[in-house]
Structure formats: structure tokens, C-alpha cells
ChimeraX commands (.cxc) that place a marker at each C-alpha (Angstrom):
marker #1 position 136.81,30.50,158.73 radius 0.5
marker #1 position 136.02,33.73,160.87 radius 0.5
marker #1 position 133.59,33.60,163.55 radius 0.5
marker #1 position 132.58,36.65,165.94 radius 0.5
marker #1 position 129.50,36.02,168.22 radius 0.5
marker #1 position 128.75,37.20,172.12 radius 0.5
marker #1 position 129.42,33.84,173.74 radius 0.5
marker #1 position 130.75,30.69,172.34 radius 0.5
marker #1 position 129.42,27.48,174.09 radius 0.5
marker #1 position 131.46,24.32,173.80 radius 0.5
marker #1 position 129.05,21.08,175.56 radius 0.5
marker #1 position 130.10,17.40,175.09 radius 0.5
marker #1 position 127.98,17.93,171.36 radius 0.5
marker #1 position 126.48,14.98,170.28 radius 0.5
marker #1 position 124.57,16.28,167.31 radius 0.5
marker #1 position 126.97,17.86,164.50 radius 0.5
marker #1 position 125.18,21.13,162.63 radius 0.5
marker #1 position 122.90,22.96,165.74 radius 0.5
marker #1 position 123.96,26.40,166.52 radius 0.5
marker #1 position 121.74,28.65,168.76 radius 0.5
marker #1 position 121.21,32.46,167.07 radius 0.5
marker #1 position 124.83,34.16,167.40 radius 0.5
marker #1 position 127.14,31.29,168.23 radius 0.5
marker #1 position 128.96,29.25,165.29 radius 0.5
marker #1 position 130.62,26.07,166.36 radius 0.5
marker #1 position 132.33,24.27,163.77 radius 0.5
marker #1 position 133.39,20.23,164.36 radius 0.5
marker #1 position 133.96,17.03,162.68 radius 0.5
marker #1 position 132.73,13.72,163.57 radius 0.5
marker #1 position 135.09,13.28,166.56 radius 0.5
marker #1 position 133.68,16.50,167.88 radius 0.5
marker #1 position 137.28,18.17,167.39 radius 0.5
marker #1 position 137.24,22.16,166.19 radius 0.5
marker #1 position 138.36,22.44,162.58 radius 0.5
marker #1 position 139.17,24.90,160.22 radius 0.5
marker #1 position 138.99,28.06,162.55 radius 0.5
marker #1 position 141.45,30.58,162.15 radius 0.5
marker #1 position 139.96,33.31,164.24 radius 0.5
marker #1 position 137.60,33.56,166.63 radius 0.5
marker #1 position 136.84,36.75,168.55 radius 0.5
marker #1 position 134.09,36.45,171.40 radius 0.5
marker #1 position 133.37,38.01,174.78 radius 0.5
marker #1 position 132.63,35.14,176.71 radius 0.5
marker #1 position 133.90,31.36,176.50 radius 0.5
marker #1 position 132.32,28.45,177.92 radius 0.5
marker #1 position 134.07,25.06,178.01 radius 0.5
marker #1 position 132.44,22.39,179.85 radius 0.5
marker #1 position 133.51,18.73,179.49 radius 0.5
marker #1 position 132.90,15.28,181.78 radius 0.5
marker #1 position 136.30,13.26,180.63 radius 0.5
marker #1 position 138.63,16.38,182.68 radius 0.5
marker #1 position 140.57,17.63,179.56 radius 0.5
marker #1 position 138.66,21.26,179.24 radius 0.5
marker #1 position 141.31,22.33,176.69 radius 0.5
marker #1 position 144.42,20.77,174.90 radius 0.5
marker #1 position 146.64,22.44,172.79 radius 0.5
marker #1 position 148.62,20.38,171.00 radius 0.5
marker #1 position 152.01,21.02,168.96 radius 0.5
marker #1 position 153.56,17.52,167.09 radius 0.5
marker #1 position 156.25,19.36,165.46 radius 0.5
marker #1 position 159.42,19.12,168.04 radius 0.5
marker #1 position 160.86,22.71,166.75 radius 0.5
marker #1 position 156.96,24.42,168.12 radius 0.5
marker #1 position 155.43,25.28,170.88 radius 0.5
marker #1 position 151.74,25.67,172.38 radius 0.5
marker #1 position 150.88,28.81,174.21 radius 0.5
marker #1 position 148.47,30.59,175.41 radius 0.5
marker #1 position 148.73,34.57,175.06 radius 0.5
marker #1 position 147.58,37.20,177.12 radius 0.5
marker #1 position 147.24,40.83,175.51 radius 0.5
marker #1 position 146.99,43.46,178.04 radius 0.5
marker #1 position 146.82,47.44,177.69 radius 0.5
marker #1 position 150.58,47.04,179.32 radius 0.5
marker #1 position 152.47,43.81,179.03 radius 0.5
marker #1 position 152.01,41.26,177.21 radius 0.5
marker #1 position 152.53,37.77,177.80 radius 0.5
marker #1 position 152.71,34.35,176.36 radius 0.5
marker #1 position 152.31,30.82,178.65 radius 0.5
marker #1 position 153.38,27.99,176.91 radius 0.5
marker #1 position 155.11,24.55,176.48 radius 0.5
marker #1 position 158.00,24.12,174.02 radius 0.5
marker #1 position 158.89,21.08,172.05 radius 0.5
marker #1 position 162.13,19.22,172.30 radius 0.5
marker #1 position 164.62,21.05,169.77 radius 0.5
marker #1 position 163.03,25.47,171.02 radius 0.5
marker #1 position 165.27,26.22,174.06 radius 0.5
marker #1 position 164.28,25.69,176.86 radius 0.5
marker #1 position 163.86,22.17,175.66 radius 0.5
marker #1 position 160.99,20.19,176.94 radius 0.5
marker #1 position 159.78,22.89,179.32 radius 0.5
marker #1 position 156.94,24.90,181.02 radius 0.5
marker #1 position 157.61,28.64,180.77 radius 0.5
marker #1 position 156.17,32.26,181.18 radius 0.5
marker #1 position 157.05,34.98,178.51 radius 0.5
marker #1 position 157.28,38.65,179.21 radius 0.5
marker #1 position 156.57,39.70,175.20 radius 0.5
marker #1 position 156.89,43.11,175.95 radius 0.5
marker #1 position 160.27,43.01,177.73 radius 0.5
marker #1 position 161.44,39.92,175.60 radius 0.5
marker #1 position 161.72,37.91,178.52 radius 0.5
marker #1 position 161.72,34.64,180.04 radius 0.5
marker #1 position 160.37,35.06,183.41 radius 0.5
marker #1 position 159.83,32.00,184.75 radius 0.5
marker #1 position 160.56,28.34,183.30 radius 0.5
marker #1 position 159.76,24.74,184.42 radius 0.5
marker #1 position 161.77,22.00,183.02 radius 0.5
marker #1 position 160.77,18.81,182.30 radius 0.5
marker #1 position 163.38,17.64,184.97 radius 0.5
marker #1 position 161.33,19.74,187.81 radius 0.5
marker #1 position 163.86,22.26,187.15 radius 0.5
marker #1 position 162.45,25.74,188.25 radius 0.5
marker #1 position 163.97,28.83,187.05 radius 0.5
marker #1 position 163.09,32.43,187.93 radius 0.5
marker #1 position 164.77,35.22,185.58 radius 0.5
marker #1 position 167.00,32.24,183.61 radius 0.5
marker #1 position 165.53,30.50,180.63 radius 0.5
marker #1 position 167.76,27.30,181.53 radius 0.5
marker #1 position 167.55,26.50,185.53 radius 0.5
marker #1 position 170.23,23.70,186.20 radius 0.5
marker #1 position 168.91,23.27,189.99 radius 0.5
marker #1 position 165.33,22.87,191.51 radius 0.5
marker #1 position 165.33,26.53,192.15 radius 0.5
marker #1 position 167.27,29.14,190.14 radius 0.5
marker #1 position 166.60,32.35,190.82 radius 0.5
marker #1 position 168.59,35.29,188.86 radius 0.5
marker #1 position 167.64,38.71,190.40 radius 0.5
marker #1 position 169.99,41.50,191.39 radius 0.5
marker #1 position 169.19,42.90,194.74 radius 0.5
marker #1 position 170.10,46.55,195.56 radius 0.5
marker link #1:1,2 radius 0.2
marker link #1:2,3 radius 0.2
marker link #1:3,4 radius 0.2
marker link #1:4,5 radius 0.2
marker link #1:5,6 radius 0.2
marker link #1:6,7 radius 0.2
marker link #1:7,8 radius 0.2
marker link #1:8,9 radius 0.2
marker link #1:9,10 radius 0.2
marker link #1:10,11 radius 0.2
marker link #1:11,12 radius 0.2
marker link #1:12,13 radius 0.2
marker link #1:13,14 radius 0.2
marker link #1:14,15 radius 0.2
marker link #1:15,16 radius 0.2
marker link #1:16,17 radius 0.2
marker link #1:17,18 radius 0.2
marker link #1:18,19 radius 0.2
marker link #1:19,20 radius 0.2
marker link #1:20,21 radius 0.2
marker link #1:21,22 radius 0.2
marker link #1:22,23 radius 0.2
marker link #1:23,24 radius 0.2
marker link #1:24,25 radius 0.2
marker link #1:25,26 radius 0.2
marker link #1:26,27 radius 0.2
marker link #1:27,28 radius 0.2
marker link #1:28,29 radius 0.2
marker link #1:29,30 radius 0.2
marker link #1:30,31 radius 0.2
marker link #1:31,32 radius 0.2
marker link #1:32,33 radius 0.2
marker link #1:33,34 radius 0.2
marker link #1:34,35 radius 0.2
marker link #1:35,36 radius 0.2
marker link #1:36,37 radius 0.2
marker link #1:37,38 radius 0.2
marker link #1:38,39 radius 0.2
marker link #1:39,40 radius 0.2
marker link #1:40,41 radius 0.2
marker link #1:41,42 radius 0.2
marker link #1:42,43 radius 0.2
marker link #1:43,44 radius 0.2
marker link #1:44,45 radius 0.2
marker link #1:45,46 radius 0.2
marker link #1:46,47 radius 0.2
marker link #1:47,48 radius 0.2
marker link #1:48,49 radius 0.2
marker link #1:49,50 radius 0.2
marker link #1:50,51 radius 0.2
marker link #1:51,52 radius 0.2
marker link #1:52,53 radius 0.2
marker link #1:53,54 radius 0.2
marker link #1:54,55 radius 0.2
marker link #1:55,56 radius 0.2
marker link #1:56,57 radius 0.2
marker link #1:57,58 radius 0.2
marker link #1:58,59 radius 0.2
marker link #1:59,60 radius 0.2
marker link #1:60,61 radius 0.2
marker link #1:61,62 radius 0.2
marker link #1:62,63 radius 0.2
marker link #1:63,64 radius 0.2
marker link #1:64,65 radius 0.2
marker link #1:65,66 radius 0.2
marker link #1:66,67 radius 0.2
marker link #1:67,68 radius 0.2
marker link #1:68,69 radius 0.2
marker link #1:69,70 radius 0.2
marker link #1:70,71 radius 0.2
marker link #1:71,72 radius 0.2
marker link #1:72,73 radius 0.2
marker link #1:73,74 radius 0.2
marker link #1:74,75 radius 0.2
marker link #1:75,76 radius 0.2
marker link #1:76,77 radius 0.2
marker link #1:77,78 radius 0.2
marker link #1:78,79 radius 0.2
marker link #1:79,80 radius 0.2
marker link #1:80,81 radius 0.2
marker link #1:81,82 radius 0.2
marker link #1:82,83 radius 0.2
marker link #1:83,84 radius 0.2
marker link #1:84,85 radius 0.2
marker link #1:85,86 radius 0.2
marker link #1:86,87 radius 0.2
marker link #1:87,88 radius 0.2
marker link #1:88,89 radius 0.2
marker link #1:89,90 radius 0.2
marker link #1:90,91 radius 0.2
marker link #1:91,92 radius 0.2
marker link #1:92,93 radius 0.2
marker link #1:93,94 radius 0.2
marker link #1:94,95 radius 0.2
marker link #1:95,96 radius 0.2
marker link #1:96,97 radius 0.2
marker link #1:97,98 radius 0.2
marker link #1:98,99 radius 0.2
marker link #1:99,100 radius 0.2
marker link #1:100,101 radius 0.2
marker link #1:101,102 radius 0.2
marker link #1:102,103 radius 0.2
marker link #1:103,104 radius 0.2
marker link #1:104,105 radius 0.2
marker link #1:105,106 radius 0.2
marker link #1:106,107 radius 0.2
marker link #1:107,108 radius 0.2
marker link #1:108,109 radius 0.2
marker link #1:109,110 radius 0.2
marker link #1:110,111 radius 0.2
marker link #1:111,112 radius 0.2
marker link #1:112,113 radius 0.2
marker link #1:113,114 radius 0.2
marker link #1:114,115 radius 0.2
marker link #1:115,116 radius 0.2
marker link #1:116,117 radius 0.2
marker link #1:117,118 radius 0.2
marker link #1:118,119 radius 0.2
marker link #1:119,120 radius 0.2
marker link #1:120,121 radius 0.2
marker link #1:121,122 radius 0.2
marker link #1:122,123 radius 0.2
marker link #1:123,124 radius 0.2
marker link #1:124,125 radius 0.2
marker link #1:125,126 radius 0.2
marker link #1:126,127 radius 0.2
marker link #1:127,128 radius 0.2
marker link #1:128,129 radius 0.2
view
């Protein structure tokens, strides 16, 4: 499924089917998303009473779930990788465009700046002229 509209509109739906003129919603009896592959919109709207806005969820161990920005310059992925990607179990931000790790949280509270594997609470690899 393909779905291009000027805003999308995600509220706490209680009644599977309605759609107002331009926005296509598509959900299951647990109101969960299905069967979207693509969705290309100029405006998002998530609203939600239980706190959890957005999950993204990845239950193989060798995956990851990211978020990607696509800029006119660099791009970049934010994500959190599974137990058997290096780094393991961790927080990170991607420089796609430099093929980068730029900055990585461990699941240990490990933070690393320039160093995909921080050993300490703060790594930072730089070289200052």
C-alpha cells in the first residue's frame, strides 16, 4: 500500500474505516498501522493519551530501528541496534553521508563521541589542532 495525502492524522481511533477527504489511515482491530510501505505527506500529526506517540519496534536481534533524516547536505540515521549489529544494545547517531558513527549510547550508559564502542562514561575521539 502507497498513500500520499497533505496531512496524515493519527487520534486514539475508535471507529476502524473513516477517513476525512485526502488522508488514508489504514489499521487493524488493535488500532496498529498495517500493510504500509510508503507514505509520503507534508504534515504528521500523532496525538495519543497512554504517552507512547511512536514505537518502532525491531524483534530480530541482528536489526535495528531508526529514524532517518534526508537533508539537501548530510544525511543521517538515529537509531537503536539489536543485540548481535555493533554497537550492541545501543543508542547511536549516523552520519550516512560521511559513513560515520557520531555519537553512541550504550546500554551500559556508555557515551561515546567519534567511537562506535565507548568503554567509559565519556569517550570522546577528536583530534585537536
Amino acid at each position: 500500500v502507497t498513500a500520499t495525502a497533505d496531512k496524515l492524522n493519527y487520534l486514539d481511533i475508535t471507529t476502524i474505516g473513516t477517513a476525512e477527504a485526502s488522508k488514508a489511515l489504514v489499521v487493524n482491530g488493535t488500532k496498529d498501522i498495517i500493510g504500509i510501505n510508503s507514505i509520503t505527506v507534508s504534515d504528521i500529526n500523532i496525538s495519543t493519551t497512554d504517552g507512547n506517540l511512536l514505537t518502532l519496534t525491531s524483534t530480530d536481534d541482528t536489526s535495528r530501528s531508526t529514524i532517518k533524516f534526508n537533508t539537501n547536505g548530510t544525511d543521517w540515521e538515529f537509531g537503536a541496534r539489536g543485540s548481535n549489529l555493533s554497537p550492541s544494545n545501543s543508542i547511536y547517531f549516523y552520519d550516512e553521508t560521511a559513513d560515520a558513527f557520531r555519537m553512541v549510547i550504550t546500554s551500559g550508559g556508555d557515551i561515546g563521541f567519534g567511537t562506535n564502542v565507548p568503554d567509559m562514561k565519556m569517550e570522546i575521539n577528536v583530534c585537536i589542532n
